[in-house]
C-alpha positions, 0 to 999 in steps of 0.5 A, spaced: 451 890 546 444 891 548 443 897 550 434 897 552 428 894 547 422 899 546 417 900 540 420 901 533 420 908 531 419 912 524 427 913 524 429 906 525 426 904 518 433 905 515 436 900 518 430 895 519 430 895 511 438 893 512 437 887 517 430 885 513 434 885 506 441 882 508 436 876 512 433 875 505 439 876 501 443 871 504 439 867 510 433 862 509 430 866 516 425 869 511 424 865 504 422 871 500 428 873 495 425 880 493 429 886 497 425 891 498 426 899 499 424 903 505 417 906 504 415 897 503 417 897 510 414 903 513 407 900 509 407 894 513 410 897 519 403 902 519 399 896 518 403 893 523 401 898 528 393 899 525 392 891 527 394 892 534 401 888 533 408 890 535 415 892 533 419 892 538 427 894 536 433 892 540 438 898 540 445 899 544 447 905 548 446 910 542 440 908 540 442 904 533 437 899 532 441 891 533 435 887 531 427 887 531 421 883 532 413 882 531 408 878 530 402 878 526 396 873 525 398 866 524 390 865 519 385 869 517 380 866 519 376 868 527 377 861 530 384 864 530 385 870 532 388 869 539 394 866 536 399 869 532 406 868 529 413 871 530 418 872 527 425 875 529 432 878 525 437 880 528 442 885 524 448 880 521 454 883 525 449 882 532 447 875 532 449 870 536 450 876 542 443 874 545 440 880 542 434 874 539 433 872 546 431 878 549 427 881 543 423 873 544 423 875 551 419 881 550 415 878 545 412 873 549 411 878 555 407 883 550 404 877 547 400 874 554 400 882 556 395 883 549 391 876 551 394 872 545 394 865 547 399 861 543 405 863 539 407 859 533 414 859 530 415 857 522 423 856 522 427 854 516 428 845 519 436 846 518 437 852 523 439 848 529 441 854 533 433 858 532 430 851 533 435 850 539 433 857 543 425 857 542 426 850 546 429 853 551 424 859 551 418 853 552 416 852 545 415 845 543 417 843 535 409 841 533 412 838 526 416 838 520 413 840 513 418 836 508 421 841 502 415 846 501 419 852 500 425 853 496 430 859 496 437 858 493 436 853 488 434 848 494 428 845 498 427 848 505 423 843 510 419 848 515 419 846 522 413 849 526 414 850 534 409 853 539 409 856 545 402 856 549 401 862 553 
């Protein structure tokens, strides 16, 4: 159970590498299919934190992480740089407990608190339930991108959603 949501911390990388690495070896969340190792994620959690984004962690009472969340920049280019893209894992034997809700929750919060204007979601098209909270949380499907993806030996459609701010 969900105990706070605060900043990730050096000591959560373990298991922030875990949930990162179960999501890519068995979910279509993320469409990379290369695991990583710890030192990947502490380098990209620092060039998180050295652009000015968050990583928020979802701990229970012990202050083991459930689950984490970030956004980044959506392109590279200035016209931009006021709407970003998120994404959420929740560890496997967590999901479907709310946890993703309250880390999106957070999210968005800390989002409007950094002035951002709109959050984009890219979601794998067939996952109904991820689709189904962000319409619930105000986002709005903008459309659909037909097999641009491909992880276990199948075409994926992404789906983009935003939330204006």
């Amino acid at each position: 159970m969900i105990e706070r949501i605060r900043d990730l911390e050096e000591r959560d990388l373990t298991a922030l590498t875990a949930i990162y690495n179960d999501a890519v070896a068995h979910t279509t969340a993320i469409w990379n299919e290369r695991l990583v190792d710890i030192d990947e994620r502490r380098g990209w959690h620092a060039q998180r934190l050295a652009q000015g984004f968050p990583v928020l962690a979802a701990v229970d009472a012990q202050d083991r992480l459930l689950g984490y969340a970030t956004y980044g920049a959506w392109r590279p280019h200035d016209g931009y740089r006021l709407t970003v893209e998120h994404s959420v894992y929740v560890d496997a034997a967590h999901r479907g407990a709310g946890i993703g809700r309250a880390l999106m929750l957070a999210l968005i919060e800390r989002a409007e608190a950094q002035g951002m204007h709109v959050m984009v979601a890219g979601i794998d098209a067939a996952n109904h339930g991820s689709i189904a909270l962000h319409q619930r949380l105000g986002f709005v499907e903008t459309g659909t991108l037909r097999e641009v993806g491909t992880k276990f030996g199948r075409w994926l459609d992404l789906t983009f959603m935003q939330k204006v701010l």
